[in-house]
N, C-alpha and C positions, 0 to 999 in steps of 0.2 A: 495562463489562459484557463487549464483548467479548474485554478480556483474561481474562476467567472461561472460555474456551473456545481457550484457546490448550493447545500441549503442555507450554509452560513450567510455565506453570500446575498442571496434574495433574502433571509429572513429581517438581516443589520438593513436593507433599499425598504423593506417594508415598515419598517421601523423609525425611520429616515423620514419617508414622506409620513408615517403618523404623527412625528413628531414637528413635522413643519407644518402639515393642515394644526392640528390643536396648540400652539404655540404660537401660528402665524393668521391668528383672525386678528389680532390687532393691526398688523399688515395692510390688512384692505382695509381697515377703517381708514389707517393712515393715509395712504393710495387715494381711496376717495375724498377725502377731506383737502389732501394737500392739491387734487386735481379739479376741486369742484368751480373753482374761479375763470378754466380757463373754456377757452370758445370752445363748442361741440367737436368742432374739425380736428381741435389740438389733443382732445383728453383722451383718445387712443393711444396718442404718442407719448402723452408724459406716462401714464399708467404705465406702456411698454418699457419706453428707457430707465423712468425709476428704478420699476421692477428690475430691470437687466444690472444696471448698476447698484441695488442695495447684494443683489446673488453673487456679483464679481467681490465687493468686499467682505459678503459671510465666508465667502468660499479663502479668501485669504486668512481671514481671524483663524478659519475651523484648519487651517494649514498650519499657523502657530499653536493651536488647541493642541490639535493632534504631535507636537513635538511637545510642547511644556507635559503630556500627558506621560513620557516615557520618566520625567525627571519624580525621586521616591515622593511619597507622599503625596504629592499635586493631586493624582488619583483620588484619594482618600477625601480631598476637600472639595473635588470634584465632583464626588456620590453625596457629601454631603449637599452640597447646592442643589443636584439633584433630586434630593428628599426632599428640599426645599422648594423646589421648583413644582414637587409633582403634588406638595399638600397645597400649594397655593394656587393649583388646577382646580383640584375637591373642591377648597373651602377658599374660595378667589374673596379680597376685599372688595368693600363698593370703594371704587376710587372713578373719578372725572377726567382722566389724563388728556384725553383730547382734545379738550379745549382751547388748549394754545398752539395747536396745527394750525398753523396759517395758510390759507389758500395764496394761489397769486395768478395774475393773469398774462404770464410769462411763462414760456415751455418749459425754459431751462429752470427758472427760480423754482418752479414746482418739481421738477425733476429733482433737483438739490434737496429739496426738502425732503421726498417721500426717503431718497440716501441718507441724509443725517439722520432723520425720524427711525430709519429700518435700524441705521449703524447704531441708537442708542437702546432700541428694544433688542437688540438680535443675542444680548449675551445667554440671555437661557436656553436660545436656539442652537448656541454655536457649543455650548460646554456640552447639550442634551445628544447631540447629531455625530460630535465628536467622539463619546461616550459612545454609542450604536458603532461604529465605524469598527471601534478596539473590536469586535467579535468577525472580523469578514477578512482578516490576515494583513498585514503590515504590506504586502508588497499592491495593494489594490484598494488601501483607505485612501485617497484623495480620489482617485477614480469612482470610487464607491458612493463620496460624500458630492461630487458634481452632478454626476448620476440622478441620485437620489432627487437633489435639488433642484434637478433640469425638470422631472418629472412632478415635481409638485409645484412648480411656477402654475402653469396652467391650469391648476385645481386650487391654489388661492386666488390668483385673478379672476378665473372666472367662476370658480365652481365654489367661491367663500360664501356665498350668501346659502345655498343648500345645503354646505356643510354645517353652516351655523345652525339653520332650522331643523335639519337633523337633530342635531345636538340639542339644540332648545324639546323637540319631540323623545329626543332617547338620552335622559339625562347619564347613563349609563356608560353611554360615552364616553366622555368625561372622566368619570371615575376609572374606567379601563386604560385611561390615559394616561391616569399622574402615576398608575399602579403599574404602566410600564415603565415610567422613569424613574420608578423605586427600583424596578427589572435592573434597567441597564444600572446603576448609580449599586448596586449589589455585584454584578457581575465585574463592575469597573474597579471596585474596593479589592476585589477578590486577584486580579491582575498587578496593581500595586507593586513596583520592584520592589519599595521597604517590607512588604507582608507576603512576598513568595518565599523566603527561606522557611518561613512559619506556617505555610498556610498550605495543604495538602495542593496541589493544583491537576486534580481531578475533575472529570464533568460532573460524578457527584457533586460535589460543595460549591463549582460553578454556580450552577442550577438553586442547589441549596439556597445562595446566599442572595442569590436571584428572585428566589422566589420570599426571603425574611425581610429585603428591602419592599417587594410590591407590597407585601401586611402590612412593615412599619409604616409606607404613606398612607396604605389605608384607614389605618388606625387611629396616628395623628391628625389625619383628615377630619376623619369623622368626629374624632373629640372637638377639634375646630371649629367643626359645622356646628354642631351643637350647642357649642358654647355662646355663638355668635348668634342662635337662634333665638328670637325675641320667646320671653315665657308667656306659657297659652293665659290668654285673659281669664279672669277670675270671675266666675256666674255668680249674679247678682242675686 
């Protein structure tokens, strides 16, 4: 119990729900797309139960997550996906993906779909949430990751569209986003059973390696960005 009142603690719940609000705006597109078909009276209900049932199967994946994460190395390819995950926050491709969310004008068919739809997006959610959890002590990460994702339901269902506009107004956002999942994906490498014999495991180099992974997204981000930036027209 008394790890439930430590900083580690809230810090990994605060980190949890950042990482579901900027990970999980795709969510509510899905949500309303897969709910848009059905009569007004029903579309509270399917929102609700999708919702309920895409969190009951993150919350199983992030329970397999969180065990493949003690096995050597997994860690390692872990943070990498994570770099991965956090330049392509920065420097996102144009992709259409929604297009073939199907509505339907059945509870359940739309219910179904917003669960498949969530079960196919939720992998950077479930490696990024698992990743936070490793910092809040072993005896309290499933507690920790339910927790977290009980408290950020209600902030993408209802509070996705001001978060978005937020974020559209404080691009900044954003970038503080993928910069913490170079954090975690640094701190998670650093934990590693195959690189603890080798690797001092101090809060120095914790931190350290915490804060080399938030630069490297930054970095590769920004190269990203740049690169994919159309060049300024040429004055005639």
């Amino acid at each position: 119990m008394e790890e439930l009142l430590t900083a580690h603690f809230w810090v990994a719940v605060g980190q949890i729900i950042m990482i579901d609000i900027l990970l999980g705006g795709d969510n509510a597109v899905v949500i309303a797309l897969a709910c848009r078909g059905l009569p007004p009276a029903q579309r509270t209900k399917g929102i609700i139960w999708g919702t309920v049932g895409a969190i009951i199967l993150r919350v199983i994946l992030i329970a397999f997550a969180l065990a493949l994460l003690q096995v050597p190395y997994l860690k390692l390819v872990g943070a990498l996906l994570l770099i991965w995950i956090g330049v392509k926050l920065i420097a996102p491709e144009d992709e259409g993906g929604h297009g073939d969310i199907q509505s339907s004008d059945r509870l359940w068919a739309a219910v179904k779909t917003v669960i498949v739809a969530d079960l196919v997006m939720s992998v950077d959610n479930v490696i990024a949430i698992a990743g936070a959890a490793q910092g809040a002590g072993e005896q309290h990460q499933m507690a920790l990751v339910i927790f977290g994702l009980l408290v950020s339901i209600p902030i993408i269902v209802w509070g996705s569209q001001l978060v978005l506009k937020l974020m559209d107004r404080f691009p900044i956002i954003i970038t503080l986003g993928g910069m913490l999942l170079g954090w975690i994906a640094g701190t998670m490498a650093h934990s590693d059973p195959a690189l603890v014999p080798y690797l001092p495991q101090d809060k120095g180099w914790h931190y350290a390696l915490g804060i080399a992974g938030a630069l490297l997204v930054l970095a590769i981000g920004k190269v990203v960005q740049n690169r994919r930036s159309p060049p300024p027209a040429s004055a005639a």
